[in-house]
C-alpha positions in Angstrom: 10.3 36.4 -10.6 9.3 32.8 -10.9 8.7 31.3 -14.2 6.8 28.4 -15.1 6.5 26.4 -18.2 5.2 23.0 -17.2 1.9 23.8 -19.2 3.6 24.4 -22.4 3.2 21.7 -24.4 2.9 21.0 -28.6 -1.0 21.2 -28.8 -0.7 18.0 -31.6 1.4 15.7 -28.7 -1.4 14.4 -27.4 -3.5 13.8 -30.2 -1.0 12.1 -32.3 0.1 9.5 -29.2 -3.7 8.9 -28.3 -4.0 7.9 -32.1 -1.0 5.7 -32.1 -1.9 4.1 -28.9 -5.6 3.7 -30.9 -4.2 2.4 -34.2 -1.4 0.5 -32.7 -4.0 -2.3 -32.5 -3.6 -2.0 -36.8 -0.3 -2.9 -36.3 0.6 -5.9 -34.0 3.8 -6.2 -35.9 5.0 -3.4 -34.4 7.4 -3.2 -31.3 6.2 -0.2 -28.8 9.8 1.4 -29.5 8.5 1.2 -32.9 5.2 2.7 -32.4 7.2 5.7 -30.3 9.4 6.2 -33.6 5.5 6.4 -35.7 4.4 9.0 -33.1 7.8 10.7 -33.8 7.7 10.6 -37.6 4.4 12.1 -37.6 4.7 15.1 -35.1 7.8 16.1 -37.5 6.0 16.0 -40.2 3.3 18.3 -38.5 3.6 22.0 -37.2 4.7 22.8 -34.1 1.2 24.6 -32.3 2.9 25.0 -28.7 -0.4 26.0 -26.2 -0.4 26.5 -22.5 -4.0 24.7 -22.4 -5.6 22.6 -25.4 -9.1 23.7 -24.9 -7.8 27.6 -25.6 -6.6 26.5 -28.8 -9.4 25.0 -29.8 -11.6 27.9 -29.0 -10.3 30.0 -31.3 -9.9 27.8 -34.5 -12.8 27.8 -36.9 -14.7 24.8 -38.3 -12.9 24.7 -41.4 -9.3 25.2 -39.1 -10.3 22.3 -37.4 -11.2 19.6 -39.9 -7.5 20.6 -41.3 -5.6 19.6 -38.3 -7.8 16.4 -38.3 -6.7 16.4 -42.0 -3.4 17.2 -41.1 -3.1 14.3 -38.3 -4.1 11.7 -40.2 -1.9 12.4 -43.0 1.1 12.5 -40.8 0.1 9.2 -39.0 -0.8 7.4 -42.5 3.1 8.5 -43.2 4.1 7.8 -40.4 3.0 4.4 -39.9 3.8 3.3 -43.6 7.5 4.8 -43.0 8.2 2.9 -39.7 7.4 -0.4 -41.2 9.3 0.2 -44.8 12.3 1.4 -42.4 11.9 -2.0 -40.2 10.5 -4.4 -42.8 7.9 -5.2 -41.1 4.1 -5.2 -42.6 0.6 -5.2 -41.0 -0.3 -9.0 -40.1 
């Protein structure tokens, strides 16, 4: 039998990098080896949701289970963002 897992990914991956790629703009005192240590920071500080295919996942959450991973995101990236430049001393110019 042949397995494959090249679809399995953390479901919250994408989203967070999209938003630190998005919000990077926020920060131009930050290195891109900095931003990658943001995007790190906040996918720890989230769950891990690992899906095959995004769109499944989002089929099955509800309204109210989808504003609270939007919650839930931009908590983590807040965090994230806030902890990365206290760690590197660097501040938004």
């Amino acid at each position: 039998m042949v397995y494959t897992f090249e679809q399995v990914h953390n479901y919250y991956e994408r989203l967070v990098f999209e938003e630190v790629a998005r919000q990077a703009v926020d920060y131009p005192g930050l290195t891109a080896e900095m931003l990658a240590d943001v995007a790190c920071v906040a996918l720890n500080r989230l769950p891990a949701r690992y899906v095959r295919h995004d769109v499944d996942m989002m089929f099955y959450l509800t309204e109210q289970e989808r504003h609270a991973i939007e919650l839930s995101l931009d908590e983590s990236l807040k965090f994230a963002f806030a902890f990365v430049q206290q760690r590197s001393g660097k501040t938004t110019e």
